[in-house]
C-alpha positions, -999 to +999 in steps of 0.1 A: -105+045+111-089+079+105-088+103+081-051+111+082-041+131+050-066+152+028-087+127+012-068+093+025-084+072+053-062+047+074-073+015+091-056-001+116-054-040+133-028-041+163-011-076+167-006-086+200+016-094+224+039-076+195+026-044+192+026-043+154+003-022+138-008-030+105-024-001+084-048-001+049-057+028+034-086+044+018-082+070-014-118+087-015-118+107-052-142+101-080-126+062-085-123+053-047-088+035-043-081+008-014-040+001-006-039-031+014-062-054+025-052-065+053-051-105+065-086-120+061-097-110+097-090-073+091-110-070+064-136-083+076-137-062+103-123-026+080-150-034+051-180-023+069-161+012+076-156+013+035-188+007+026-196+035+053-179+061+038-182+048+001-218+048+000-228+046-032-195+046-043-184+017-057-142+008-054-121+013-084-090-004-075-068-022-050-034-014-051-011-044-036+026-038-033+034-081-031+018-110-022+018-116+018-014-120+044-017-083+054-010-067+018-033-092+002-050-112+027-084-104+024-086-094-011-110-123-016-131-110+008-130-072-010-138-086-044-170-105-028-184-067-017-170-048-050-167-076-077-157-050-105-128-035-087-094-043-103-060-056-083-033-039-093-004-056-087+033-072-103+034-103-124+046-126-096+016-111-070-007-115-105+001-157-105-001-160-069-039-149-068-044-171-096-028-199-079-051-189-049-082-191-071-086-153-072-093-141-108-113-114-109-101-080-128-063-078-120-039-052-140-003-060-139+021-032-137+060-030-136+082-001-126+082+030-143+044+022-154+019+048-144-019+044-131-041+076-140-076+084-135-097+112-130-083+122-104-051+106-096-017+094-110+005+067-091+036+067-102+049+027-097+091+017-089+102-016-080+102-032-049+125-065-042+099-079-014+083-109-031+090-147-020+125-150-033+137-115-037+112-113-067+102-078-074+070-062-061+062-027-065+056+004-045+033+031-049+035+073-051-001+094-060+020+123-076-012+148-074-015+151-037+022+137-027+012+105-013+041+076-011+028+046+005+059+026+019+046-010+023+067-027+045+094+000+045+098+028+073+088+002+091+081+005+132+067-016+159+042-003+183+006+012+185+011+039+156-032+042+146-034+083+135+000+088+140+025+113+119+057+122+128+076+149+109+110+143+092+126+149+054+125+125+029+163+118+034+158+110+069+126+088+063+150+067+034+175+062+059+156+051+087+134+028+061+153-007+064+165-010+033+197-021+041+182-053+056+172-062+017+201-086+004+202-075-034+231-052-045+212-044-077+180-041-071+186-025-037+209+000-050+181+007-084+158+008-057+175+038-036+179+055-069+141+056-073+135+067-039+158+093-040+147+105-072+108+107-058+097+140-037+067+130-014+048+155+009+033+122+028+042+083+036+015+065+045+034+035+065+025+000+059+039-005+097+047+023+120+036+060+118+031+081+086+055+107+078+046+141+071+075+151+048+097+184+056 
């Protein structure tokens, strides 16, 4: 556990042999915010920190960019601790849960929607990452700057704390996008990322980004 940007706390499970690190993060305002789960091990292991620095606290949300084991794993396991805290999440992720048996509070959201609270403001664009190039979504806090990338700018190794300095140009270009096979949405998708100006990725895989 690390607190790696202002208010934002990152957790971390490394896979081995691989060396994959795989990253959840912690928004601590006045409606606590969790982005990622992480598989059901990880959590398990991750909620204990939470609770730690929640206290009292109770979660307002979990913020999950498509339905696979580390973005969504242990959500079940969450919702057991903090039954009143709502998934946000696409259509496609929203009848996955359900399928799953998990069907507590979820909110579904599509690009260009918003999320505000007190203290916050995601902005939401779309994301071709679900199980047959459905859409998913990705998420920007446009108070503080924070763009967390999911499964893009994506990097193997043993990244826990870990920021590396470049501009957003340069973190687009190095973000594997090209490796997503849908002319459309791939190209809609550049256009939203393009448009976006973060001060901070927070990196689903591989170290965040501290934005020049």
């Amino acid at each position: 556990m690390t607190k790696i940007y202002t208010d934002l706390y990152q957790f971390t499970q490394v896979i081995e042999p691989i060396k994959l690190s795989i990253h959840q993060y912690l928004l601590v305002g006045k409606e606590p915010i969790l982005i990622q789960t992480g598989a059901m091990p990880q959590t398990e292991v991750t909620l204990p920190q939470i609770k730690e620095i929640l206290g009292e606290m109770q979660l307002k949300y979990i913020l999950v960019s498509h339905f696979e084991s580390d973005e969504c794993g242990g959500l079940s396991v969450v919702l057991k601790e903090y039954p009143n805290a709502i998934t946000v999440c696409s259509e496609v992720t929203a009848r996955q849960l359900m399928g799953f048996g998990i069907t507590n509070q979820v909110e579904i959201k599509k690009p260009t929607d918003t999320l505000s609270g007190n203290d916050f403001e995601f902005g939401i664009i779309g994301y071709p990452s679900e199980m047959h190039l459905w859409e998913g979504l990705l998420f920007i806090e446009m108070k503080r700057g924070i763009f967390f990338s999911s499964d893009l700018m994506f990097a193997m190794g043993e990244n826990h704390g870990k920021i590396i300095e470049k501009t957003w140009d340069e973190a687009i270009g190095f973000s594997g996008v090209e490796n997503i096979p849908m002319g459309d949405m791939l190209d809609k998708m550049m256009r939203d990322l393009r448009a976006l100006s973060p001060r901070f990725v927070a990196c689903g895989h591989g170290p965040c980004v501290k934005v020049l």
